[in-house]
C-alpha positions as a Python dict, from the first residue, in 0.01 Angstrom:
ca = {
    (1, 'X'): (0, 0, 0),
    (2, 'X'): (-122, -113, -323),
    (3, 'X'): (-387, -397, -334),
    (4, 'X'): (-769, -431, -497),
    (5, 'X'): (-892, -233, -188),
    (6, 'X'): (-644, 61, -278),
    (7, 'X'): (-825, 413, -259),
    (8, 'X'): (-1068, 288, -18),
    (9, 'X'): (-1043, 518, 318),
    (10, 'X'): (-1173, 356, 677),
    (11, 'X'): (-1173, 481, 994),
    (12, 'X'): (-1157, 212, 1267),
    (13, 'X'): (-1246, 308, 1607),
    (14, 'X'): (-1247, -72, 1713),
    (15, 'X'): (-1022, -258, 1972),
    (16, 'X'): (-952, -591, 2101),
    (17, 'X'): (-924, -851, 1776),
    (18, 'X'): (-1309, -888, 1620),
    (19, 'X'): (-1259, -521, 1475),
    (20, 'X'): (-902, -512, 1444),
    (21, 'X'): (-874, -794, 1258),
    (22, 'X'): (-1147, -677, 1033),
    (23, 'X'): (-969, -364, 946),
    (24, 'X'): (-650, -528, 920),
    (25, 'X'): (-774, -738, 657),
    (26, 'X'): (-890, -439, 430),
    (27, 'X'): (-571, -272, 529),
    (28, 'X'): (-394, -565, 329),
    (29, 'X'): (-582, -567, 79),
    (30, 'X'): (-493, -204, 21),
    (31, 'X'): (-751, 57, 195),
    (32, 'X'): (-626, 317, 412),
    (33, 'X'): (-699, 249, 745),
    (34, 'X'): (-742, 530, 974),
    (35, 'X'): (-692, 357, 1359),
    (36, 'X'): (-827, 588, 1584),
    (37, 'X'): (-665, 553, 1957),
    (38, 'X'): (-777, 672, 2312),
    (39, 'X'): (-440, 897, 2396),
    (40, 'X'): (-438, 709, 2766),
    (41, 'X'): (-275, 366, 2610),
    (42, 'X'): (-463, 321, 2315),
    (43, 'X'): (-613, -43, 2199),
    (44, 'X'): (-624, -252, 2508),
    (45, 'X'): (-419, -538, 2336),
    (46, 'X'): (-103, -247, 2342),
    (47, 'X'): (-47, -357, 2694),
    (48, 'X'): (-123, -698, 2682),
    (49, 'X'): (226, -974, 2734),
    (50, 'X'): (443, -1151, 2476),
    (51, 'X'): (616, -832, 2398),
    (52, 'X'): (937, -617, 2286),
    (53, 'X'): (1030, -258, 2288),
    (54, 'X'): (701, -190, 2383),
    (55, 'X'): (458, -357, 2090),
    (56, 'X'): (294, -671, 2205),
    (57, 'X'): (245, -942, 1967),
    (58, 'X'): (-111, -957, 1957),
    (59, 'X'): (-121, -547, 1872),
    (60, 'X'): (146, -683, 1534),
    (61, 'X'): (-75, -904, 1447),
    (62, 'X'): (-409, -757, 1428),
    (63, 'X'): (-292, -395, 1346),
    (64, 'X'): (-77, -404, 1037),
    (65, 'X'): (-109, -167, 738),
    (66, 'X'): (-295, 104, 959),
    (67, 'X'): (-232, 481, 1018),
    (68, 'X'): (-332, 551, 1405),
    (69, 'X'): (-419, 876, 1564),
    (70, 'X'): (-469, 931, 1923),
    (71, 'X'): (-795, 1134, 1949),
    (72, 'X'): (-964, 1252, 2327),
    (73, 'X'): (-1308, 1125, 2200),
    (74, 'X'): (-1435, 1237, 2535),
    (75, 'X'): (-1387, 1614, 2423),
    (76, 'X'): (-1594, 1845, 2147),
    (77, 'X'): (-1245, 1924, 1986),
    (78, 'X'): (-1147, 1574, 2033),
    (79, 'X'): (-1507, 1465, 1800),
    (80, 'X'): (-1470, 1738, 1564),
    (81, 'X'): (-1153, 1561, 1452),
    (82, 'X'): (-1269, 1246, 1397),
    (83, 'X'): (-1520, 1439, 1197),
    (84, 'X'): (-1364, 1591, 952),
    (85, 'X'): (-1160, 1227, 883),
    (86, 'X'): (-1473, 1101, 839),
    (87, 'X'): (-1611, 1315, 603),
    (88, 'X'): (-1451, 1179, 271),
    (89, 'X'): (-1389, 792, 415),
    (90, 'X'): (-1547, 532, 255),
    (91, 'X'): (-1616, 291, 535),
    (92, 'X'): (-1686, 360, 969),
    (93, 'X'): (-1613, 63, 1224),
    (94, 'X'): (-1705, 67, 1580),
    (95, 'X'): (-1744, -258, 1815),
    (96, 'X'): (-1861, -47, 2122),
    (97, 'X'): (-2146, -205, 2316),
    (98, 'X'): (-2492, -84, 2167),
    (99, 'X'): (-2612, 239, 2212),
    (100, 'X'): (-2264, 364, 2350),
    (101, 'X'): (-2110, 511, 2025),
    (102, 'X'): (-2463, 698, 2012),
    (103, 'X'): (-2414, 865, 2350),
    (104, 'X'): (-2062, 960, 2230),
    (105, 'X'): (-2235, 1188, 1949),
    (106, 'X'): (-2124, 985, 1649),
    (107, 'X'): (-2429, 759, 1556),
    (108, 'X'): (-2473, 648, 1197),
    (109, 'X'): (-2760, 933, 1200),
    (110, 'X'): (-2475, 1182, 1284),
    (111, 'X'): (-2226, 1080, 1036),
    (112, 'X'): (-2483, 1081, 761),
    (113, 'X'): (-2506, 1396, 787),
    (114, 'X'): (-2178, 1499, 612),
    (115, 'X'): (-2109, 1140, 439),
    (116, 'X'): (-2449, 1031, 361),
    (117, 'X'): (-2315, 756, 126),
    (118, 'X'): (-2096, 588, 370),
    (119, 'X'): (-2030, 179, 513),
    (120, 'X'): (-2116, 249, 875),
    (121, 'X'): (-2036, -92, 1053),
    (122, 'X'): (-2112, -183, 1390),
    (123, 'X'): (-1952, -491, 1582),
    (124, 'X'): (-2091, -587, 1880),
    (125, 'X'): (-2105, -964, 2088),
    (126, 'X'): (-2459, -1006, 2149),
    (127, 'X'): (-2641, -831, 1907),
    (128, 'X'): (-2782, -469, 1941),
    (129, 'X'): (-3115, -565, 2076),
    (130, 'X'): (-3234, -834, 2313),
    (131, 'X'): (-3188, -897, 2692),
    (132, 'X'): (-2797, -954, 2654),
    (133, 'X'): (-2733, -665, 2425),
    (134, 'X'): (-2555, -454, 2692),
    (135, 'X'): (-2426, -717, 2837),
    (136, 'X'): (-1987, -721, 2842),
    (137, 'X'): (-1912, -991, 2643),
    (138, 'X'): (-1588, -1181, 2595),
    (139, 'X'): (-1477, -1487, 2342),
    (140, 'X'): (-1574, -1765, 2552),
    (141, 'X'): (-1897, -1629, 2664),
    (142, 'X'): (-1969, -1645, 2281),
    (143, 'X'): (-1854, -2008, 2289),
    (144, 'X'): (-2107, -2122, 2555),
    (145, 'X'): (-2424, -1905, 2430),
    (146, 'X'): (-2407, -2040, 2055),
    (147, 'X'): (-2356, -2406, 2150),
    (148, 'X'): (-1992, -2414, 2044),
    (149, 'X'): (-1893, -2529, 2366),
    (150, 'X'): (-2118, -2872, 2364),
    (151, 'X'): (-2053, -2899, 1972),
    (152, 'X'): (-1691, -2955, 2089),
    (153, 'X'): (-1741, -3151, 2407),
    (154, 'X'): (-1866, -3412, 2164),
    (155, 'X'): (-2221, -3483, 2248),
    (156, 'X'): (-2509, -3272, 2451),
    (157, 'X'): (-2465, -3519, 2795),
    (158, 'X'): (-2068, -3489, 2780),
    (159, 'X'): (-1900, -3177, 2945),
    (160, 'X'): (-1912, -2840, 2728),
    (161, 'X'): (-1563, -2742, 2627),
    (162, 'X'): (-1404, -2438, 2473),
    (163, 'X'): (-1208, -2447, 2190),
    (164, 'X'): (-867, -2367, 2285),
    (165, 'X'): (-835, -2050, 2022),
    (166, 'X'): (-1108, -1712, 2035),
    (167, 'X'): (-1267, -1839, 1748),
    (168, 'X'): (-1526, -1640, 1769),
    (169, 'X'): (-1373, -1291, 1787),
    (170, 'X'): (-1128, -1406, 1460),
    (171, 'X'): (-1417, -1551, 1237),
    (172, 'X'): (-1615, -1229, 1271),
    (173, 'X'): (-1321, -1095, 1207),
    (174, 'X'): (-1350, -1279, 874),
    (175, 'X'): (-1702, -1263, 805),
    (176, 'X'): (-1724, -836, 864),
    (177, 'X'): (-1437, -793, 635),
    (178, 'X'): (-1638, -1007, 371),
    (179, 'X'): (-1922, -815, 458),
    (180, 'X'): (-1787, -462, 392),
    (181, 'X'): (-1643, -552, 27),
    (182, 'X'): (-1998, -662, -66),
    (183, 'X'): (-2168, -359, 45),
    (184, 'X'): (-1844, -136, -134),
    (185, 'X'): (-1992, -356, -393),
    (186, 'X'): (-2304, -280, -380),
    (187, 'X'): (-2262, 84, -374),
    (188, 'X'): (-2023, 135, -673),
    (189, 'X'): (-2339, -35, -811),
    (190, 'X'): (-2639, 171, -646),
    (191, 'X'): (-2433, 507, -526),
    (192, 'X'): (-2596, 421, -134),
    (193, 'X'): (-2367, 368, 150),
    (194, 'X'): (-2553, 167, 456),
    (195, 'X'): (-2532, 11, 759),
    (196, 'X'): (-2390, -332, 840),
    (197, 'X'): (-2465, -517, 1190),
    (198, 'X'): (-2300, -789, 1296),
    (199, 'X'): (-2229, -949, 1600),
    (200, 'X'): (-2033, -1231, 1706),
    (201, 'X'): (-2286, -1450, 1818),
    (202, 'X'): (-2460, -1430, 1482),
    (203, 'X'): (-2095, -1523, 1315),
    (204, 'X'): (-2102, -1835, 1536),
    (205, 'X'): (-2427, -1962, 1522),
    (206, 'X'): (-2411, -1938, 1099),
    (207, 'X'): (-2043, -2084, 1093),
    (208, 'X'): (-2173, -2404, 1313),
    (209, 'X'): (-2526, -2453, 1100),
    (210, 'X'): (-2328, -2581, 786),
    (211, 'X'): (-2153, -2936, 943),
    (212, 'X'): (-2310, -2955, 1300),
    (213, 'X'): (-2659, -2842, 1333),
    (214, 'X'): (-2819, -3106, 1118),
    (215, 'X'): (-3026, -3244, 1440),
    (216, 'X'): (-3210, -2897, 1459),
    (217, 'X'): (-3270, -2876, 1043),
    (218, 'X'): (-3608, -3056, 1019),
    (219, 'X'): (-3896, -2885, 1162),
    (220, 'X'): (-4048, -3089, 1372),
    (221, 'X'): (-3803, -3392, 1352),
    (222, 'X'): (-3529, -3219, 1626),
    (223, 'X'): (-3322, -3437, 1818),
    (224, 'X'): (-3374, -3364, 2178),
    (225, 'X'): (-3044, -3492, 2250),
    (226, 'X'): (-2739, -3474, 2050),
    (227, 'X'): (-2532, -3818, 2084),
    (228, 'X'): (-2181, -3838, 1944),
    (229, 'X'): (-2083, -4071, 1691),
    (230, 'X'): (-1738, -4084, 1855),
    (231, 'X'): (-1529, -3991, 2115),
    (232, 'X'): (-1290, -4027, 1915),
    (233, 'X'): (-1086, -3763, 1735),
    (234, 'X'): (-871, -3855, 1466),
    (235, 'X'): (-519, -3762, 1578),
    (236, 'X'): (-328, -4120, 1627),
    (237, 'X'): (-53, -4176, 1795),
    (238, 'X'): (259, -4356, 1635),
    (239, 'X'): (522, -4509, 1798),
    (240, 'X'): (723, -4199, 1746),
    (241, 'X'): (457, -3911, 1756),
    (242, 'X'): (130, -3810, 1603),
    (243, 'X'): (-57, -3820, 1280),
    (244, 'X'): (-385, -3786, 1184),
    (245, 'X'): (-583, -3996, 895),
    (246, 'X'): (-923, -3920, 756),
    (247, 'X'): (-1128, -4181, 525),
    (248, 'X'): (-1447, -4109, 394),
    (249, 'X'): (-1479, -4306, 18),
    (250, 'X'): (-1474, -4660, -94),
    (251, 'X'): (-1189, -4608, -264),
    (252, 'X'): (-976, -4442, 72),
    (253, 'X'): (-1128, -4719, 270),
    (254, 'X'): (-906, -4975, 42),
    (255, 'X'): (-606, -4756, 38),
    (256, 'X'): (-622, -4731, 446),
    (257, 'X'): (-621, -5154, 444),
    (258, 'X'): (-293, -5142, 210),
    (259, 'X'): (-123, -4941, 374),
    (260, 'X'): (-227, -5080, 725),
    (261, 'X'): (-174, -5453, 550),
    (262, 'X'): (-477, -5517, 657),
    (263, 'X'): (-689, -5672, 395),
    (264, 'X'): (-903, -5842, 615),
    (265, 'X'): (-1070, -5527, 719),
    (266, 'X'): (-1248, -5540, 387),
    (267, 'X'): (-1439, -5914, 447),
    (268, 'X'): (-1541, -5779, 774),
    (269, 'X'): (-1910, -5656, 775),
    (270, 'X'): (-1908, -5374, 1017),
    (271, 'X'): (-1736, -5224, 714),
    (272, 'X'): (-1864, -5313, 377),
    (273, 'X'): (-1974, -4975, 307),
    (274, 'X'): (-1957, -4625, 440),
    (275, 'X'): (-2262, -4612, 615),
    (276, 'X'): (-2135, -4935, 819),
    (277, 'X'): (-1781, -4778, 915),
    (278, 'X'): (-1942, -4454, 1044),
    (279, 'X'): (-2245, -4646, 1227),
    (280, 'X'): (-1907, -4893, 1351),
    (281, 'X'): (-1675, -4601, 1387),
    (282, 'X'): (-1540, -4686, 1734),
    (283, 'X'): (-1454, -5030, 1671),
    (284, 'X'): (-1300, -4899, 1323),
    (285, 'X'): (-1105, -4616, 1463),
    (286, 'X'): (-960, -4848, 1753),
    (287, 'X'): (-832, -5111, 1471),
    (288, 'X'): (-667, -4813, 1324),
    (289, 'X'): (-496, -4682, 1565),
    (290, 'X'): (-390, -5009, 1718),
    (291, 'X'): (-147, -5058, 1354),
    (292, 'X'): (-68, -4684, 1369),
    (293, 'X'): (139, -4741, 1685),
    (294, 'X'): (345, -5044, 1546),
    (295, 'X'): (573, -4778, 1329),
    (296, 'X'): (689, -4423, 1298),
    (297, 'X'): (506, -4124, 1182),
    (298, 'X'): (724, -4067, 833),
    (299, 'X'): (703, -4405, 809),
    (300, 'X'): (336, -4430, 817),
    (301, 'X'): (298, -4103, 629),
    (302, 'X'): (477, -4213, 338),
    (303, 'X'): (283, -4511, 323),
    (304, 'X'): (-13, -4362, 325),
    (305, 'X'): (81, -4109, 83),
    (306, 'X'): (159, -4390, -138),
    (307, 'X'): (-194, -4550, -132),
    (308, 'X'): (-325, -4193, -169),
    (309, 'X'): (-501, -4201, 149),
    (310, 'X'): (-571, -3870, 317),
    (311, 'X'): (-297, -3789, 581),
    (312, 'X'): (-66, -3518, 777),
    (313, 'X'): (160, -3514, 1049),
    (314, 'X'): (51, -3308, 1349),
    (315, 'X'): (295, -3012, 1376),
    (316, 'X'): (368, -2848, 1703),
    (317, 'X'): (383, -2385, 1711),
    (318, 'X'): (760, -2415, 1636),
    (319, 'X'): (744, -2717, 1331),
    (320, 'X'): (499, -2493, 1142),
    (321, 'X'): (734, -2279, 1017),
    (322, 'X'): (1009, -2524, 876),
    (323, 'X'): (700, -2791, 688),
    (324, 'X'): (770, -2765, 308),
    (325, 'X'): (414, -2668, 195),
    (326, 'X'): (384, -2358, 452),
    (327, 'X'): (752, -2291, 286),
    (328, 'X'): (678, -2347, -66),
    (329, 'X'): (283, -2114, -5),
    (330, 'X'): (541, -1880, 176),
    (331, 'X'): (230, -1855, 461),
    (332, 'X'): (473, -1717, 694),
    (333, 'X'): (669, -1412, 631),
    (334, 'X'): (934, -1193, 783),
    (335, 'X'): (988, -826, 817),
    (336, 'X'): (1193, -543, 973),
    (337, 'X'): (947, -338, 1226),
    (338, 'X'): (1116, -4, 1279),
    (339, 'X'): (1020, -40, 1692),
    (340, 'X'): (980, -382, 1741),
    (341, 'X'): (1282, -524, 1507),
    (342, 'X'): (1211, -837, 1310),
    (343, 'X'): (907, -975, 1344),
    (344, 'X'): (725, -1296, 1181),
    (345, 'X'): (368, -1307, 1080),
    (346, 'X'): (135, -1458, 839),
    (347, 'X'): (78, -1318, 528),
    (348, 'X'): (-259, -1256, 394),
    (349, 'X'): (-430, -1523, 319),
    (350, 'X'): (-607, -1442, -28),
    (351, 'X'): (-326, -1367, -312),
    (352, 'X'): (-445, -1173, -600),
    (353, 'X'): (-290, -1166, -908),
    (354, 'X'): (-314, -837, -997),
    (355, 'X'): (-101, -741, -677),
    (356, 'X'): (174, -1051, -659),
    (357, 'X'): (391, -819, -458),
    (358, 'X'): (233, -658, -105),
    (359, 'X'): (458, -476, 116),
    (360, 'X'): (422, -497, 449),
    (361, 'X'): (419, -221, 694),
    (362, 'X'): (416, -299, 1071),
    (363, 'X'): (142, -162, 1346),
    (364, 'X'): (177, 190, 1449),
    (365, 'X'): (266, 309, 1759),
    (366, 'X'): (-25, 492, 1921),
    (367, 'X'): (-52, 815, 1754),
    (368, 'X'): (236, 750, 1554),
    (369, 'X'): (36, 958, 1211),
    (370, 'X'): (-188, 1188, 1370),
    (371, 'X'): (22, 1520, 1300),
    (372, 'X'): (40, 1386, 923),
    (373, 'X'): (-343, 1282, 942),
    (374, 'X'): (-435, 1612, 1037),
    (375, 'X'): (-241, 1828, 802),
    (376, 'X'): (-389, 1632, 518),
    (377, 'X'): (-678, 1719, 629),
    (378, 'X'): (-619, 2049, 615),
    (379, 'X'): (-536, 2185, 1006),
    (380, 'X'): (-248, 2413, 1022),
    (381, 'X'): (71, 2340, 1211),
    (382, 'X'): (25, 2568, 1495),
    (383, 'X'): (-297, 2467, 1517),
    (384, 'X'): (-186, 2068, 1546),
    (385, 'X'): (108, 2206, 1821),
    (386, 'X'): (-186, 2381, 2052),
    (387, 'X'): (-380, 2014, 1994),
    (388, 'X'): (-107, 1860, 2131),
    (389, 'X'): (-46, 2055, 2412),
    (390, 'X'): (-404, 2062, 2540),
    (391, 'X'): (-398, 1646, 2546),
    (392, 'X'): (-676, 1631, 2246),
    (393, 'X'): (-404, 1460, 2044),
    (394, 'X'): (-169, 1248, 2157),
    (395, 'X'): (161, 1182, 1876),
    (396, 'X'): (423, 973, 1982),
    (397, 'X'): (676, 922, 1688),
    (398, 'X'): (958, 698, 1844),
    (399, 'X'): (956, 438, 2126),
    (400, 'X'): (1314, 413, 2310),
    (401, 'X'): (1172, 168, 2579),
    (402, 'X'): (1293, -174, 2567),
    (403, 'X'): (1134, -500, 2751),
}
């Protein structure tokens, strides 16, 4: 697949989504990605429900663009393998829990030894030190320990809550993929390959400092108690649905009372200026949505549009996929999956102009390229046939199951 990554090899022993979703990312971009498999069902998410002829949807969607081979890790042979792939690839991922892919014989000390220059990148939830280090970790636990929980509850007495989407596992995800290109950067620039930590918990706790740690900036000025402004949100309803406004200027403040036909609201001190409406923001979010549910959402939208006051309806899963600006980005595409038949997806986000055109190709099934794998890397086909037969490989080129 062509793409600015193109030429860049990386082997991906990850499962799950935070890894996956890393690799997937530099797969569209254009790397090779190598997905190395356990024979015995491969990544976990393979079995997981929302499924057809055997691929689940959350497998599509995080494994895209990949090559996998299912390797017995657990034998010499099996080790030796993975190797020799790893001898001439540019980048290593692993999300193990600390220490384990060190037991396994396959430490970044190890693999320096025949790719000294390599990206060696380990994923973990924790962090690899610290009392939870070895703990199992899952998204939610991430949620609570980094504060995420109470950010979203609203205020530090109100109940924690999640948020209803593994944020945490997706934006580390986002931030090891950025991570990666910058030390590819890096050693185009210096000719050293090393290694990049990151762990999920550290992805949270950076995402959440920029908008909603402000209380805990100032040294010695904390807030021993985060209050909310507002309970809140804005999502309004209409007599018809939802929509949801945001103000913030002077100048959206006045476009908000035209389009309300509410010109009052400007005479009224609790909202002269913009420090007023946010220190008054129940009592001016309540007027709001007290006119919002006199009329219809398109009717209100327009309006709003027309006084140039932020706005957007609120789309439910299915209404995505027909709104005009996901249409005219073409966010959303649709291809044939040899296995799995057609299947819809997002494309990738970034667009570069040097590569207008990406082609697609749909998740592997497990093993689906590890004869091909290993004859270009040089193992003989007899060789490859004895591999299979003693379980080290595991190749399974068609999938005639359908549920």
């Amino acid at each position: 697949m062509s793409g600015p990554l193109q030429g860049i090899k990386v082997v991906d022993l990850t499962s799950m989504v935070s890894g996956p979703l890393t690799t997937m990312i530099l797969a569209d971009q254009g790397a090779e990605v190598i997905k190395v498999e356990n024979p015995k069902g491969g990544d976990f998410t393979r079995s997981v429900s929302s499924r057809r002829n055997s691929f689940s949807a959350s497998f599509l969607n995080n494994n895209r663009n990949k090559k996998s081979i299912a390797l017995n890790l657990k034998s010499d042979e099996g080790k030796s393998i993975l190797k020799n792939l790893a001898r001439d690839a540019d980048v290593f991922v692993q999300n193990f829990r600390p220490n384990v892919i060190e037991r396994m014989g396959l430490g970044e000390e190890e693999l320096r030894k025949f790719a000294p220059d390599i990206i060696y990148v380990s994923i973990s939830g924790f962090g690899d030190k610290g009392p939870y280090s070895g703990k199992p970790v899952y998204d939610p636990l991430v949620q609570a320990l980094s504060g995420l929980t109470t950010i979203q509850g609203g205020s530090d007495e109100s109940r924690p809550r999640l948020v209803r989407t593994i944020l945490p596992d997706k934006l580390t995800g986002i931030t090891c993929a950025q991570a990666i290109t910058a030390a590819l950067l890096e050693r185009y620039r210096t000719g050293k390959g090393q290694h990049i930590r990151l762990s999920m918990l550290d992805a949270i706790v950076s995402f959440l400092w920029s908008s909603d740690m402000s209380s805990q900036t100032f040294v010695g000025k904390e807030f021993s108690e985060q209050k909310a402004q507002s309970f809140i949100d804005l999502i309004y309803e209409t007599a018809d649905g939802y929509i949801s406004v945001a103000v913030q200027s002077d100048k959206e403040w006045l476009g908000l009372t035209q389009a309300l036909e509410r010109p009052d609201w400007l005479q009224d001190e609790r909202f002269k200026t913009a420090a007023l409406r946010q220190s008054n923001i129940n009592e001016r979010l309540e007027l709001t949505q007290e006119v919002l549910r006199t009329r219809n959402s398109k009717e209100w939208l327009q309006r709003l549009e027309k006084h140039d006051v932020p706005c957007a309806p609120v789309l439910k899963r299915r209404e995505i996929l027909d709104h005009p600006q996901i249409r005219q980005n073409n966010t959303v595409i649709q291809y044939q999956h040899a296995q799995a038949g057609e299947i819809r997806q997002s494309r990738a986000a970034a667009q570069f102009s040097n590569h207008s055109e990406l082609n697609y190709r749909g998740a592997p099934l497990l093993g689906q390229h590890s004869k091909v794998l290993l004859e270009a890397a040089g193992y003989a086909a007899g060789d490859i046939e004895d591999l299979l037969n003693r379980g080290i490989i595991h190749c399974q080129e068609s999938e005639p199951t359908n549920d």
